[in-house]
C-alpha positions as CSV (number, residue, x, y, z in Angstrom):
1,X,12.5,-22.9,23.4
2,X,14.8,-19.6,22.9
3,X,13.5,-15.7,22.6
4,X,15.1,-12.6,21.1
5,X,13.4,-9.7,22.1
6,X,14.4,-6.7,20.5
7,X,13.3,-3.4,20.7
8,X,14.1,-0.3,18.8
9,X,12.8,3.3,18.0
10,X,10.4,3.5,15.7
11,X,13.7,5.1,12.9
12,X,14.0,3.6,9.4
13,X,17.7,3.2,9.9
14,X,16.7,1.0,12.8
15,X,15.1,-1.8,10.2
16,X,18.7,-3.0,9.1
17,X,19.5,-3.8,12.0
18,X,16.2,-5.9,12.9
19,X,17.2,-7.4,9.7
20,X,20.8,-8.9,10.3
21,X,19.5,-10.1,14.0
22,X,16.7,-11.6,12.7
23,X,18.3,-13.6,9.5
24,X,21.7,-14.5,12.5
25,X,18.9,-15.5,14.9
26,X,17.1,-17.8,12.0
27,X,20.9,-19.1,11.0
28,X,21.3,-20.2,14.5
29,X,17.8,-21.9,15.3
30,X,18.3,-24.4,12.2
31,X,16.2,-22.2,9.3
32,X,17.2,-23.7,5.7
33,X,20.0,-21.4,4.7
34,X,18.1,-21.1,0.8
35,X,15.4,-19.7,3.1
36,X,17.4,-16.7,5.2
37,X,16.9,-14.3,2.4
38,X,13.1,-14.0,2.8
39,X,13.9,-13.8,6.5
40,X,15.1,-11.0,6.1
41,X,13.4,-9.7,3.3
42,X,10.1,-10.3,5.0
43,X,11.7,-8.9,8.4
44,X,12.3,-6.2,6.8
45,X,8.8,-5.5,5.1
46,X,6.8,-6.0,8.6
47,X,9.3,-3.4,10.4
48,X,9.0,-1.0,7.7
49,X,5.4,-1.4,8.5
50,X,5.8,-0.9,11.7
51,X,7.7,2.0,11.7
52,X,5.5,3.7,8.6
53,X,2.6,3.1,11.3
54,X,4.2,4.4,14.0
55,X,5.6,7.3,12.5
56,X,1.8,8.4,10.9
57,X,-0.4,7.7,14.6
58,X,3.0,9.8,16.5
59,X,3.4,6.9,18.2
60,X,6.7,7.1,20.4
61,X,6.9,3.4,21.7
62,X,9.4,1.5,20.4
63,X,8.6,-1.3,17.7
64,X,8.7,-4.9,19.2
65,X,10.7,-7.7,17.0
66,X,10.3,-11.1,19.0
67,X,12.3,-14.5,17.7
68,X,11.2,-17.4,19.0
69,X,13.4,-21.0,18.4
70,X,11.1,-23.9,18.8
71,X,11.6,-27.3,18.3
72,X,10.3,-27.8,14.4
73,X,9.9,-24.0,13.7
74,X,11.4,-20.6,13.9
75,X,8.6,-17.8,14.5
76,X,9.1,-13.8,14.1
77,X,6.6,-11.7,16.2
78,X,6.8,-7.5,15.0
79,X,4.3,-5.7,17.0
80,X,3.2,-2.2,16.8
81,X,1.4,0.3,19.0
82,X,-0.4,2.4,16.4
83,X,-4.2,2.0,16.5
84,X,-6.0,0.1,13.7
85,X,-9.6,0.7,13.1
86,X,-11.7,-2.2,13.0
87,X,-13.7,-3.3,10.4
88,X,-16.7,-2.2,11.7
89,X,-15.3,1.4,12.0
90,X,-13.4,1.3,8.9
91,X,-17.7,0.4,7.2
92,X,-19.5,3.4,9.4
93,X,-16.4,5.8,7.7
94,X,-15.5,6.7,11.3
95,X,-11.9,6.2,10.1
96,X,-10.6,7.5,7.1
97,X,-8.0,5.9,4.7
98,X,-5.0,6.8,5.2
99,X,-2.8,8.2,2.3
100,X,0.2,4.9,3.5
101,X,-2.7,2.3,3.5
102,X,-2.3,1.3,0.1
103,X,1.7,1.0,1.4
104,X,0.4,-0.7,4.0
105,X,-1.5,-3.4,1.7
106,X,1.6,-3.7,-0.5
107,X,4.1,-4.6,2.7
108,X,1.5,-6.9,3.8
109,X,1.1,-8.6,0.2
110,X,4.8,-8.5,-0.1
111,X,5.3,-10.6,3.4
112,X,2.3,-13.1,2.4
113,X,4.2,-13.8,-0.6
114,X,7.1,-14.6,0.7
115,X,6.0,-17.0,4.2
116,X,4.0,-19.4,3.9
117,X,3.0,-19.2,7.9
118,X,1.8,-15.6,8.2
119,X,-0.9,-14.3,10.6
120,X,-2.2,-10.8,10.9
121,X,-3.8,-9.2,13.6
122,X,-4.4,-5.5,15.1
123,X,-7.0,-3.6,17.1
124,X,-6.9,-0.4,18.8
125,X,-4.0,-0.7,20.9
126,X,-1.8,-2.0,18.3
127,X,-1.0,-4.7,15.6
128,X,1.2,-8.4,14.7
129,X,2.7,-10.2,12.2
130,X,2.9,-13.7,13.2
131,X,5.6,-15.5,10.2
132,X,7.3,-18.9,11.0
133,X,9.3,-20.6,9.4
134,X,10.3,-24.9,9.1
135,X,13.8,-25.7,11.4
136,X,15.9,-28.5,9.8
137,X,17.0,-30.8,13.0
138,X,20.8,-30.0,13.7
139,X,22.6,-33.5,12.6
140,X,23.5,-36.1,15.3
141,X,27.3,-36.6,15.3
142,X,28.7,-40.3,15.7
């Protein structure tokens, strides 16, 4: 199993780049090439996220992008250090709605629609996306 880890300020013009490694990374670990677009399309959506979240909490640690090669799938980790209200806090109206949420919601409905694999998760100290993708077996040579 292979890891990227790639870290970068939490700067829009930082997302392109997360982007092009991502999609080169995905190329490389055997994703279907009909596939690389939403790569980096949903790449793209979960850093914007990221950096969106960031930049509203003044968060000044850098944005996490992890690519992980396994054997039958390529998986993308982007983690952020901007605190999420739970649920419970979110009900009592200890937190209030911020004016990006509905962005928020809209990145997050974007990604889903694109990956099939997608998991979600954030807390206080921070939040994931969890996307994978299929790997097609490199062919054996004779």
């Amino acid at each position: 199993m292979a890891t990227v880890e790639l870290l970068f300020s939490a700067l829009p013009e930082h997302v392109r780049t997360a982007r092009l490694v991502a999609a080169a990374v995905a190329r490389r670990a055997g994703v279907d090439e009909a596939v690389l677009d939403e790569v980096r399309l949903a790449v793209g959506e979960a850093c914007t996220r990221a950096v969106g979240l960031h930049a509203g909490h003044g968060v000044t640690t850098p944005v996490r992008v992890v690519l992980i090669e396994d054997e039958k799938k390529f998986s993308i980790e982007v983690g952020d250090d901007a605190p999420h209200p739970s649920a419970a806090d979110a009900a009592a109206g200890e937190a209030s709605a911020a004016p990006e949420e509905g962005e928020d919601d809209m990145g997050l409905a974007v990604i889903s629609g694109l990956v099939d694999d997608v998991e979600v998760t954030a807390d206080e100290s921070g939040g994931l996306i969890r996307m994978s993708w299929p790997t097609i077996p490199a062919p054996v040579l004779p």
